[in-house]
DOVEXMAR-521403 format. One record per atom (N, C-alpha, C): residue in one letter; x, y, z. Coordinates in steps of 0.05 Angstrom, whole numbers, padded with zeros to 5 digits, always signed. Example, Ala and Ser with C-alpha at 12.3 -4.5 7.8 and 13.67 -1.06 7.14 Angstrom:
<pts>
A+00264-00114+00156A+00246-00090+00156A+00264-00066+00156S+00257-00045+00142S+00273-00021+00143S+00258+00001+00157
</pts>
This chain:
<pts>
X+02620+02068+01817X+02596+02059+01832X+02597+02069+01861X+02574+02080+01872X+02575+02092+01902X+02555+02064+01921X+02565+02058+01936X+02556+02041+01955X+02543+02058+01988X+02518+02050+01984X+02504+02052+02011X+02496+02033+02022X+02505+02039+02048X+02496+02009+02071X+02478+02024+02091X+02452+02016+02092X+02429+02033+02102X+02424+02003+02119X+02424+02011+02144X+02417+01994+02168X+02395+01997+02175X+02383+01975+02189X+02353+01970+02200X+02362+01969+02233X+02369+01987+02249X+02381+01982+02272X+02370+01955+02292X+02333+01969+02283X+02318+01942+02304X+02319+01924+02304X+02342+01910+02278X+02336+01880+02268X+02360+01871+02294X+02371+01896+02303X+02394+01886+02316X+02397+01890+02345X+02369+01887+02349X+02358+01893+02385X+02369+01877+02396X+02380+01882+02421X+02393+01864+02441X+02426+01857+02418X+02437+01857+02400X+02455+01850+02392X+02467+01870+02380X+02472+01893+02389X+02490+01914+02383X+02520+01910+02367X+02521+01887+02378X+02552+01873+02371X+02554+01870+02338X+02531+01860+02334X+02537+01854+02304X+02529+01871+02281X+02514+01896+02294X+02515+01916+02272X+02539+01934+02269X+02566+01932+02305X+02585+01937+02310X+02608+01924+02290X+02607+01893+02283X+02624+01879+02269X+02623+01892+02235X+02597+01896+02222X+02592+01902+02203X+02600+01935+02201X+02598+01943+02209X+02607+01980+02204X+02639+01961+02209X+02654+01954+02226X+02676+01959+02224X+02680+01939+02194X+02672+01914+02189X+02678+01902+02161X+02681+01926+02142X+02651+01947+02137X+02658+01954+02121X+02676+01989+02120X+02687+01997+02145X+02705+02009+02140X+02734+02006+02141X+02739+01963+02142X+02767+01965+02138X+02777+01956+02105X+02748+01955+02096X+02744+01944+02071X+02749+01972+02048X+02736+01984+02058X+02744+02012+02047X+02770+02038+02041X+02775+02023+02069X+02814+02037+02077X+02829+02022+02057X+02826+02006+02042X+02847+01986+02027X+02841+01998+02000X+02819+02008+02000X+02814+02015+01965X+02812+02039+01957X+02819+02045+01931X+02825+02072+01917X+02807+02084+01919X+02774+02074+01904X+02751+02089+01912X+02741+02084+01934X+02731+02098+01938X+02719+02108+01977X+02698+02113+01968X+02681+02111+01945X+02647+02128+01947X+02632+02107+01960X+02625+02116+01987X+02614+02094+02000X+02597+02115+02027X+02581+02105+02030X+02565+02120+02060X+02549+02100+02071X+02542+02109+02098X+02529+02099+02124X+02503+02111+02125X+02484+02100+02123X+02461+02109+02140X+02441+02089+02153X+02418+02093+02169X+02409+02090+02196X+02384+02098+02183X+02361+02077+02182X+02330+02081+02177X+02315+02071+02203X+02302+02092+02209X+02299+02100+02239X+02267+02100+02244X+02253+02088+02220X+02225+02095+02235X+02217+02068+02196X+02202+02061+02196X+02188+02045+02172X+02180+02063+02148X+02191+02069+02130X+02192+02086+02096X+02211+02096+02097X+02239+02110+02131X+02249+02127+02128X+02267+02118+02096X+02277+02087+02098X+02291+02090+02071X+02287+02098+02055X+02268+02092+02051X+02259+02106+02019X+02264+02145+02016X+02263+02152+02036X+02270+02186+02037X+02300+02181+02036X+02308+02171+02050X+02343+02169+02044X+02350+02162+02024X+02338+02137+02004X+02358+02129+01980X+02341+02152+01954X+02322+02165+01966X+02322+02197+01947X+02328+02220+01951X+02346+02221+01972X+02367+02237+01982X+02395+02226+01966X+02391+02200+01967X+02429+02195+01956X+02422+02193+01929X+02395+02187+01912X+02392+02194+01880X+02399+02223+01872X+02392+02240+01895X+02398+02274+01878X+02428+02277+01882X+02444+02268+01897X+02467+02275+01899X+02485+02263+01877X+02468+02235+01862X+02488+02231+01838X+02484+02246+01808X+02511+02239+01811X+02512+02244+01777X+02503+02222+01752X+02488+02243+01725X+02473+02219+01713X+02494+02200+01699X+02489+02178+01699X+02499+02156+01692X+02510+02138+01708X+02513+02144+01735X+02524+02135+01765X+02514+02116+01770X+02520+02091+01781X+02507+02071+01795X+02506+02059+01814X+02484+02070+01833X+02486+02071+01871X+02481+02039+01874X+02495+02029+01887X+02486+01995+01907X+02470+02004+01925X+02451+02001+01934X+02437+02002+01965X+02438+01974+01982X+02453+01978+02002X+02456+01944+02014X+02432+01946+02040X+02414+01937+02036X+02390+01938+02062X+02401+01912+02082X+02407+01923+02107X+02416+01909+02118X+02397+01906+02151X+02390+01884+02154X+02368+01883+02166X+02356+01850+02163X+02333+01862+02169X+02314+01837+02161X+02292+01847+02136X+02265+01832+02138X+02242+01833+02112X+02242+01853+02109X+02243+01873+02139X+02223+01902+02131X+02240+01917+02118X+02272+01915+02118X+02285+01948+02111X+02293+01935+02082X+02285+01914+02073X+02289+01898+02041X+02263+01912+02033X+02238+01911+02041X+02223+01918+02027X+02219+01949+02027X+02230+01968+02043X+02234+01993+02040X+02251+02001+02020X+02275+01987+02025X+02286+01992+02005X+02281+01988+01976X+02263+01969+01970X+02262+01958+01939X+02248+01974+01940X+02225+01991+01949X+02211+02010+01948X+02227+02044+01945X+02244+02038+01952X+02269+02065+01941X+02278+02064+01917X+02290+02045+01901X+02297+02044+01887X+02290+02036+01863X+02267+02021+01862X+02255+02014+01840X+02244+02036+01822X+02237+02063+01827X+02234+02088+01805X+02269+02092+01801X+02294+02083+01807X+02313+02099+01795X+02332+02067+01786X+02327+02076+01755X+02340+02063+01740X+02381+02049+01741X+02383+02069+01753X+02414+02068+01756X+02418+02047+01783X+02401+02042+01801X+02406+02031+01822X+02405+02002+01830X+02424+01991+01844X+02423+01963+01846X+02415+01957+01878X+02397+01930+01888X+02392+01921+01904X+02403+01900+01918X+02423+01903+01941X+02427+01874+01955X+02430+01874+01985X+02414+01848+01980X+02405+01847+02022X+02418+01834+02031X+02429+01844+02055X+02449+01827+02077X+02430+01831+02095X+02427+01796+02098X+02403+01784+02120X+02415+01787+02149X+02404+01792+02169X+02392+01785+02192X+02372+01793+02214X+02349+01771+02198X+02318+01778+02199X+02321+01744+02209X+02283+01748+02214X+02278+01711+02221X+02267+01697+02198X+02270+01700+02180X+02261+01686+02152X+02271+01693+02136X+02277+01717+02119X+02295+01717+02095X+02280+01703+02075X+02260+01708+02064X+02243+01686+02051X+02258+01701+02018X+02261+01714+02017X+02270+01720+01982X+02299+01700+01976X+02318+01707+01994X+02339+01699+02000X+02341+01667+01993X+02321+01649+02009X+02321+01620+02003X+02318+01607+01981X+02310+01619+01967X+02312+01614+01935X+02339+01602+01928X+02363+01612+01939X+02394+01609+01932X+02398+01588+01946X+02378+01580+01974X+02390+01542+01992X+02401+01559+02009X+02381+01546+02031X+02399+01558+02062X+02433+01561+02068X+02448+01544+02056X+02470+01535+02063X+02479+01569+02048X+02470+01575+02028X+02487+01600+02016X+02475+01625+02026X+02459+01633+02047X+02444+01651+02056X+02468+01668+02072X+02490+01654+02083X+02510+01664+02094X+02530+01681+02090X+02535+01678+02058X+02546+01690+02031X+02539+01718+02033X+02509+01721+02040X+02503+01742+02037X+02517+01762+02058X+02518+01745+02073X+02526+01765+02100X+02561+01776+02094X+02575+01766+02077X+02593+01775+02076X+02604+01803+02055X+02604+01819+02069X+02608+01853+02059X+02634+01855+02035X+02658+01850+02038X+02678+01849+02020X+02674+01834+02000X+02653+01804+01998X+02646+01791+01977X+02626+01805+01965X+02599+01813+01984X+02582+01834+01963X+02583+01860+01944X+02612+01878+01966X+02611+01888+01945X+02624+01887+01926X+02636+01866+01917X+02650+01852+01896X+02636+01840+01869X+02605+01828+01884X+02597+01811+01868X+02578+01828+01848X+02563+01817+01829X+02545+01830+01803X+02516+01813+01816X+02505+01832+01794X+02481+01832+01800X+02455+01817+01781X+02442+01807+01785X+02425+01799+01760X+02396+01810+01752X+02390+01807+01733X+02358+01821+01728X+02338+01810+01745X+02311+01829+01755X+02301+01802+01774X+02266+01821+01777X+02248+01814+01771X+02225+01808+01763X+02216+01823+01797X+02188+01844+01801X+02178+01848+01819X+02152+01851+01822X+02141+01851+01837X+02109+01849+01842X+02102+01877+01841X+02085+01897+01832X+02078+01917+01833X+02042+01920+01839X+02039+01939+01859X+02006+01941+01863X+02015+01976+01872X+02000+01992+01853X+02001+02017+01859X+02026+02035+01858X+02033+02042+01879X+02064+02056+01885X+02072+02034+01901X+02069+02020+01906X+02076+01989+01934X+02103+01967+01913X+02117+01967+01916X+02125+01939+01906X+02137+01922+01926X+02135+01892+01911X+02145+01870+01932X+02156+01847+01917X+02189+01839+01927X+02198+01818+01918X+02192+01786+01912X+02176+01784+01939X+02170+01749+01942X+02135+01737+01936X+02117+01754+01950X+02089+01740+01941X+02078+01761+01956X+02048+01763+01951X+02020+01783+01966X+02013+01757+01973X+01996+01760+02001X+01979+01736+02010X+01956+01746+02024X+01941+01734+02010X+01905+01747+02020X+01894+01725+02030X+01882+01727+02056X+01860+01700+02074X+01875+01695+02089X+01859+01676+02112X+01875+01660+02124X+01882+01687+02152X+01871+01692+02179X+01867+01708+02193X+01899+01724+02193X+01910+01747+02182X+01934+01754+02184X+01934+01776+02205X+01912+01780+02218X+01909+01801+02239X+01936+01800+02266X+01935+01768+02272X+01949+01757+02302X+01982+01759+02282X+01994+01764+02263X+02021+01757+02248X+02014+01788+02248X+02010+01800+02244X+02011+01841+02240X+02014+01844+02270X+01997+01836+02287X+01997+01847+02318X+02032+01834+02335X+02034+01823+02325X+02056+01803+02343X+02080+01820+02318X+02084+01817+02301X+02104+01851+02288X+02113+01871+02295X+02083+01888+02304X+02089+01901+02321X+02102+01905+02337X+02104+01876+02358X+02112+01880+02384X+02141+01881+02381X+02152+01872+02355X+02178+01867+02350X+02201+01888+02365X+02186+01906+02360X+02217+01925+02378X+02223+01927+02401X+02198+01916+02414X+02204+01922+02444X+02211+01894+02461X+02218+01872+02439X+02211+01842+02461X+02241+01828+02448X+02254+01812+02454X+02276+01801+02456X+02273+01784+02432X+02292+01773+02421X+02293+01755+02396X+02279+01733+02398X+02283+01719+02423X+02280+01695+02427X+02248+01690+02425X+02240+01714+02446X+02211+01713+02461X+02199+01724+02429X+02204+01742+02411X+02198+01743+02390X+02191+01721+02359X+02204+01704+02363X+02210+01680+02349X+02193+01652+02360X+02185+01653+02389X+02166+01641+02400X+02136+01654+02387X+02133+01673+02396X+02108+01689+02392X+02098+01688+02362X+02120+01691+02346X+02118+01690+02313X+02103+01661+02312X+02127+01646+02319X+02115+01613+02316X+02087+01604+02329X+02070+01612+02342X+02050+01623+02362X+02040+01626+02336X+02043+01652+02327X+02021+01665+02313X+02013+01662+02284X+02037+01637+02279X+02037+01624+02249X+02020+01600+02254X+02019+01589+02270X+02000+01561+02290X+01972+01570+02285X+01961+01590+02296X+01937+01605+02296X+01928+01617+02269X+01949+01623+02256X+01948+01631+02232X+01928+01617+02206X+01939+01587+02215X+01923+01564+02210X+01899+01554+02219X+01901+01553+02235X+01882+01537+02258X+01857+01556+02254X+01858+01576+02260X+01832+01602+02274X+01821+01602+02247X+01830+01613+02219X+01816+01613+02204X+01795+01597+02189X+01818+01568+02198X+01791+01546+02178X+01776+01541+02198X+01766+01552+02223X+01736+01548+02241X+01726+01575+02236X+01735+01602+02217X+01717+01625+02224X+01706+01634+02201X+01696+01631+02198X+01667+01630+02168X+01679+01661+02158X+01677+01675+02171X+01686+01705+02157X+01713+01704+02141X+01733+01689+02158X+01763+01683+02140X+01763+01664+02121X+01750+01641+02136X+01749+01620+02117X+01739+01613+02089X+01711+01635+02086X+01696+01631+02069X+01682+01656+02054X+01701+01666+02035X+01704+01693+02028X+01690+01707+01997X+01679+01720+01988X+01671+01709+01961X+01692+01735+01950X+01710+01723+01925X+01725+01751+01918X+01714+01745+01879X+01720+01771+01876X+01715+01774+01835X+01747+01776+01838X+01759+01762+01826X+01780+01761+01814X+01776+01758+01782X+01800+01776+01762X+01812+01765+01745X+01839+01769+01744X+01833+01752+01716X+01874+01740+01724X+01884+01736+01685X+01896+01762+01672X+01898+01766+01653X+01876+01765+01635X+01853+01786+01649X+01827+01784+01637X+01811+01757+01643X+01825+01736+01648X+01806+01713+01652X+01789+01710+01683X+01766+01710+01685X+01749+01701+01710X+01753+01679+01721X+01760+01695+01750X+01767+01667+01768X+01744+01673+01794X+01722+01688+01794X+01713+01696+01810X+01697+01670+01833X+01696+01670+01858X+01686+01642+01870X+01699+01654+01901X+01680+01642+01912X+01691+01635+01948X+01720+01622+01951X+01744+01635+01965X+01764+01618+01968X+01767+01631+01998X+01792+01613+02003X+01796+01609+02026X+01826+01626+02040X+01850+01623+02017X+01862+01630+02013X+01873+01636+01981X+01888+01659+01984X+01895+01674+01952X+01924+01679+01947X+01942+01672+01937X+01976+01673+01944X+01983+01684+01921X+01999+01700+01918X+02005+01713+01882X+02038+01710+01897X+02056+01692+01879X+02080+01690+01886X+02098+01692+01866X+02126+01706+01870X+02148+01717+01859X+02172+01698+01861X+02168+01680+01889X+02190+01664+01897X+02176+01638+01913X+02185+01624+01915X+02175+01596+01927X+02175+01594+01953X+02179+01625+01967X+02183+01618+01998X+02158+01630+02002X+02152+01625+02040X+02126+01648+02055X+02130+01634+02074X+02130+01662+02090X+02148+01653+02130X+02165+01637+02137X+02181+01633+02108X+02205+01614+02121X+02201+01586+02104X+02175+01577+02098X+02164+01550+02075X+02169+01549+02063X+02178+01531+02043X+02177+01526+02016X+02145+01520+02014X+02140+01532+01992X+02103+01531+01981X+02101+01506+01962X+02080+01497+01957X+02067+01481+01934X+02080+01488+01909X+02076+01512+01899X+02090+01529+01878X+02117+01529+01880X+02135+01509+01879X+02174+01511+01882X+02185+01522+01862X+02164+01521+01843X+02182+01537+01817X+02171+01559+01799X+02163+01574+01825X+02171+01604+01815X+02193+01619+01826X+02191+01629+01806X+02215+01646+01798X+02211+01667+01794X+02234+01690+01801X+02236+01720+01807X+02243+01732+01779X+02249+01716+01756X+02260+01726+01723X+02254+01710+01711X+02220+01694+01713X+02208+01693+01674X+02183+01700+01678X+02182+01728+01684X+02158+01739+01685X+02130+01738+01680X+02134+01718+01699X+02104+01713+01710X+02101+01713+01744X+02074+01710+01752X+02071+01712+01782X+02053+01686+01782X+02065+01669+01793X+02049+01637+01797X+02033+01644+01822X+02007+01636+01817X+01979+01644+01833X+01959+01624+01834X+01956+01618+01868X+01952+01600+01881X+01920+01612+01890X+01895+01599+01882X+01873+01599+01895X+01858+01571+01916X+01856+01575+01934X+01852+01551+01944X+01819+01557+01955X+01806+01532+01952X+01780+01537+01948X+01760+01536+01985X+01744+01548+01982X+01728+01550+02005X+01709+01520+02003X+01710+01511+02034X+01708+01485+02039X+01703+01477+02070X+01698+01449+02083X+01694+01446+02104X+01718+01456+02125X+01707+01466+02150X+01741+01474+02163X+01756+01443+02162X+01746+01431+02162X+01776+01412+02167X+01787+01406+02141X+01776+01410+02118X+01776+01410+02089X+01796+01434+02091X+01790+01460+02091X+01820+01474+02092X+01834+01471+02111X+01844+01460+02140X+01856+01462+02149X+01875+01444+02136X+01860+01421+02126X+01891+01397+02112X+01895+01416+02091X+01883+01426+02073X+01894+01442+02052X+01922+01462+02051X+01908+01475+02076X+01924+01495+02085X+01950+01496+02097X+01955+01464+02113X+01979+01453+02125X+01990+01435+02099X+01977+01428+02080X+01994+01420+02057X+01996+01446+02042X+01997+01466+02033X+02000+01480+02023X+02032+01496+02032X+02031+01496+02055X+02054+01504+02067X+02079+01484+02081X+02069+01455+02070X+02089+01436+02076X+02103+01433+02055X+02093+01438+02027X+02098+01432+01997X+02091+01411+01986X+02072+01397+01997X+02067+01366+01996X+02055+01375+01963X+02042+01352+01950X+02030+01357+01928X+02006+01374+01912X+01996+01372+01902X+01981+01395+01892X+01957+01381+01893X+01933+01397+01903X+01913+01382+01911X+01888+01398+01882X+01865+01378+01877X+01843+01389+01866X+01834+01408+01875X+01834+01416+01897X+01811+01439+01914X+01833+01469+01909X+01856+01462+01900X+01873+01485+01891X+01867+01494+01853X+01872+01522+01856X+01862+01523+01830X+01896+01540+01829X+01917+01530+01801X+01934+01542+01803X+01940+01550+01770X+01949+01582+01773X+01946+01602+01748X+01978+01612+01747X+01986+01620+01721X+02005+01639+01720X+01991+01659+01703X+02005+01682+01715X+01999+01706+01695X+02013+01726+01701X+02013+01755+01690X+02022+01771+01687X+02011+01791+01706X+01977+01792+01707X+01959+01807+01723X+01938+01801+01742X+01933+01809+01765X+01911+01801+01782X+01898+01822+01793X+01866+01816+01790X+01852+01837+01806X+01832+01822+01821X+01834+01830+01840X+01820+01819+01867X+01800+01846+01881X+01774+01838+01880X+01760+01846+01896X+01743+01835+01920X+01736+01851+01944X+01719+01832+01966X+01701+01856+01971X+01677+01846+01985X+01658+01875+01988X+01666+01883+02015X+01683+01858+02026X+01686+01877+02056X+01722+01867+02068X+01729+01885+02074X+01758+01883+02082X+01776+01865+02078X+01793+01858+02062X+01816+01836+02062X+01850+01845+02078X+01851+01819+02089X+01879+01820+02101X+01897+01818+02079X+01917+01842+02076X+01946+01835+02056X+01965+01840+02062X+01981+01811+02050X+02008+01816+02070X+02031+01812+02047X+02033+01832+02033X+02056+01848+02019X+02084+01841+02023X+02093+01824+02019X+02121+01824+02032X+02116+01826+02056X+02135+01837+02073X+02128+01840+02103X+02110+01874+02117X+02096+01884+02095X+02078+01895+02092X+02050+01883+02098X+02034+01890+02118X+02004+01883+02119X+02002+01909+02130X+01968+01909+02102X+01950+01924+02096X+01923+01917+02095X+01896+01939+02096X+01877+01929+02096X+01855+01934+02071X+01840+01923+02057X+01832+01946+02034X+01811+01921+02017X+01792+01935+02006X+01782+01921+01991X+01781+01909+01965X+01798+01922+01953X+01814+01907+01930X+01843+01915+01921X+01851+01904+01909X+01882+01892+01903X+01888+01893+01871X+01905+01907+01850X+01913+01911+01827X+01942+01902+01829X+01949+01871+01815X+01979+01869+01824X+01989+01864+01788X+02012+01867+01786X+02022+01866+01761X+02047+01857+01767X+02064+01837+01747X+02083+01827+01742X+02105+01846+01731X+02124+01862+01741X+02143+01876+01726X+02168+01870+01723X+02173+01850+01690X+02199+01837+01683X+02222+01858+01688X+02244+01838+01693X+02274+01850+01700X+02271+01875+01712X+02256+01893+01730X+02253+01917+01737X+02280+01925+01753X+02291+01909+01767X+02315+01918+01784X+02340+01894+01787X+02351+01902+01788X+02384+01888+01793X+02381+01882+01818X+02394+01856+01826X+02388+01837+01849X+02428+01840+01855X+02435+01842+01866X+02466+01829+01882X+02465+01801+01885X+02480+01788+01874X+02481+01765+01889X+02511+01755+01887X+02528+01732+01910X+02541+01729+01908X+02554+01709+01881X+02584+01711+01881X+02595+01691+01856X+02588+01676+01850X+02565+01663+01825X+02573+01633+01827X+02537+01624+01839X+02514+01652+01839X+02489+01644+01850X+02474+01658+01829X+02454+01643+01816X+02427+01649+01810X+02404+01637+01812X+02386+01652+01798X+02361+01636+01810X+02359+01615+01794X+02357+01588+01817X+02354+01562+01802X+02331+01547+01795X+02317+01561+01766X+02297+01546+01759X+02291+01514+01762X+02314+01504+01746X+02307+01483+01736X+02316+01463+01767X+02332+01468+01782X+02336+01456+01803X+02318+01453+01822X+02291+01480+01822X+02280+01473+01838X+02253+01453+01824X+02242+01461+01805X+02228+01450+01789X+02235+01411+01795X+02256+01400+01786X+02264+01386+01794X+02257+01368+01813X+02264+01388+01844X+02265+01384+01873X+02240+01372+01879
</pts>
């Protein structure tokens, strides 16, 4: 097996130190062992991964099986699963440090740390694990349509140039508004989409539209706790168009996990197509895009997940919870 550790440098603005600790982890990790197939690289602009881990696919031999460790935060996870998901031989695992980690929480904060450790990852196996597909695009955790995502794309942006802290304020800022602005603005709030959803019509005014892979979004646990990344389905959340203060409680229960309300309409399926006649916000993993309709599909066991000893995804625990 050849191991690549493909860095997100920006995740590590202002903290040089700890992308310093990690290159040295993993080259004293490597001096101790027989095989050495192992390399370094640096994704230096948003897709560059994906040109790199099809740079390190031609260089293997068939039957080889490359690790890609995206090490970073949301964005160089979702580059990466976007590398590797056309090459069969390849496994996925993310060493977090990002400000949410929303795929990751699935395993319970307390084990998110696990991840961070390089001599245990590349030790550990991997499991089958279920992905969202729309087009050439794929994404681990949920698509989310409504609900103004313009002020959460703009404040992203700013990410490279502003400090952690002042970044993490502004986020929290823009997750506040996120809420608030939409259930007073008739254009966000009150949207008419044709959806179906494994051939069945769900077409109607909603407010918000959630197609989810994992039970997290920005850091929440959702309404939906028990979906899951491997029994192929995508648990899909419509929440209905209503008075603003009618979605605003909706919308702040929806992201507290409180219970499941009537004005929610909730589906599993395999397929969704979403149309609007005029522009929708989508926010892809840590991907936002703009477009007027949306083809998402459920694709069982598509890629091997890393995870540490002793972690999978816990259905029934969360179900449970």
């Amino acid at each position: 097996m050849k191991h690549v550790f493909l860095f997100d440098p920006k995740a590590f603005y202002s903290q040089q130190w700890k992308m310093d600790t990690i290159l040295d982890n993993i080259g004293q990790f490597f001096r101790t062992q027989e095989n050495q197939d192992f390399s370094i690289q640096f994704s230096r602009y948003r897709r560059n991964a994906i040109l790199i881990i099809q740079e390190e696919a031609e260089k293997t031999k068939p039957g080889d099986v490359v690790r890609i460790y995206a090490i970073g935060g949301e964005e160089i996870l979702f580059d990466c699963l976007n590398g590797i998901a056309h090459f069969p031989n390849m496994q996925l695992a993310a060493v977090p440090f990002g400000e949410t980690d929303n795929f990751l929480k699935i395993f319970g904060d307390k084990n998110i740390e696990s991840f961070r450790n390089i001599s245990a990852m590349i030790k550990s196996a991997s499991i089958p694990t279920d992905i969202i597909k729309w087009g050439v695009n794929y994404a681990l955790s949920s698509c989310y349509i409504g609900a103004n995502l313009a002020a959460p794309k703009k404040i992203s942006s700013l990410k490279s140039g502003i400090s952690k802290s002042v970044f993490f304020v502004l986020s929290k800022i823009s997750s506040f508004f996120g809420i608030i602005f939409p259930a007073f603005n008739k254009r966000s709030a009150v949207k008419e989409y044709s959806i179906s959803i494994d051939d069945a019509d769900y077409s109607g005014r909603y407010s918000m539209i959630h197609v989810a892979n994992s039970p997290y979004f920005n850091g929440k646990k959702i309404i939906v706790s028990e979906a899951s990344p491997d029994n192929g389905l995508l648990d899909i959340v419509l929440i209905k168009a209503e008075h603003p203060l009618k979605i605003l409680f909706e919308l702040r229960k929806y992201f507290s996990e409180r219970r499941r309300s009537k004005n929610c309409v909730f589906v599993q399926g395999k397929k969704i197509t979403i149309h609007s006649k005029s522009q929708m916000w989508i926010q892809l993993d840590s991907e936002y895009i703009q477009d007027t309709s949306i083809n998402l599909n459920i694709i069982p066991h598509a890629i091997q997940f890393v995870v540490p000893e002793g972690l999978s995804y816990p259905i029934s625990e969360l179900a449970a919870s």
